[in-house]
N, C-alpha and C positions, 0 to 999 in steps of 0.2 A: 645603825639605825634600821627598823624596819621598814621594807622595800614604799608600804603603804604610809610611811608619813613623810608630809612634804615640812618644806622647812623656808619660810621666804626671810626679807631681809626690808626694811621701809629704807629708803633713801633719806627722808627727812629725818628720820631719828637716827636711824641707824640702830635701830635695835632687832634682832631675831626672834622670830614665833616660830615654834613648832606644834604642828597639827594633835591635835590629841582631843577627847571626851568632851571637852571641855573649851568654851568658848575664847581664845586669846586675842589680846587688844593691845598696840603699841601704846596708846594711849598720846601721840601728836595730835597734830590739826590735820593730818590726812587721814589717823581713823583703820590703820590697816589693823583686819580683823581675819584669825583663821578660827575654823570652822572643820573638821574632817579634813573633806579634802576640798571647800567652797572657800573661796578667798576674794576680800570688799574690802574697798579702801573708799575713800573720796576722789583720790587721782590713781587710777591703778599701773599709770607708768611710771608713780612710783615706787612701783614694789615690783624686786627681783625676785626670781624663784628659786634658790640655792641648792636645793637638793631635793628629790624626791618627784620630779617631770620626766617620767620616758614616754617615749612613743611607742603606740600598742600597733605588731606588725598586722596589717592588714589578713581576714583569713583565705584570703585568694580564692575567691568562689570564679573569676576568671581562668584558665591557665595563659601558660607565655603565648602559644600559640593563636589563643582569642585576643590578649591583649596586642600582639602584633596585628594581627587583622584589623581590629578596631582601628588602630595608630597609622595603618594605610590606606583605609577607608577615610579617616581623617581629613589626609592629603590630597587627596583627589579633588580635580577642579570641574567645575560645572560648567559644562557646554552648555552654550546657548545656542537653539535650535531656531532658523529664521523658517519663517513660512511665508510662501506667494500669496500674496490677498489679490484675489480679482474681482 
């Protein structure tokens, strides 16, 4: 399959859609519809994703060494300052 088509699976029918031009519809009472790559259901936990979901690696506009600063700046605890009122 092409990296760009996704491919889900409806739980209540049990039937597979794959993405393409063209609009697909399980045709149950939950209605799962793909689309490209936009996917509607009625209940969408019922519909798994079976192929075709990766995760895009972030482009690291941070590097390690800011993301560690950040992450210790994080941690750090706030003093609270008492002041004399006279």
């Amino acid at each position: 399959m092409n990296s760009n088509t996704l491919t889900i699976r409806c739980k209540c029918c049990g039937k597979e859609l794959t993405s393409s031009s063209k609009r697909n519809s399980c045709g149950c009472l939950n209605q799962a519809t793909i689309y490209g790559d936009k996917i509607s259901a009625v209940d969408l936990s019922q519909i798994v994703v079976t192929e075709g979901l990766t995760k895009k690696k972030s482009s690291g506009i941070l590097s390690q060494d800011d993301l560690a600063f950040q992450e210790a700046r994080r941690q750090r605890k706030v003093r609270k300052l008492e002041f004399e009122i006279r």
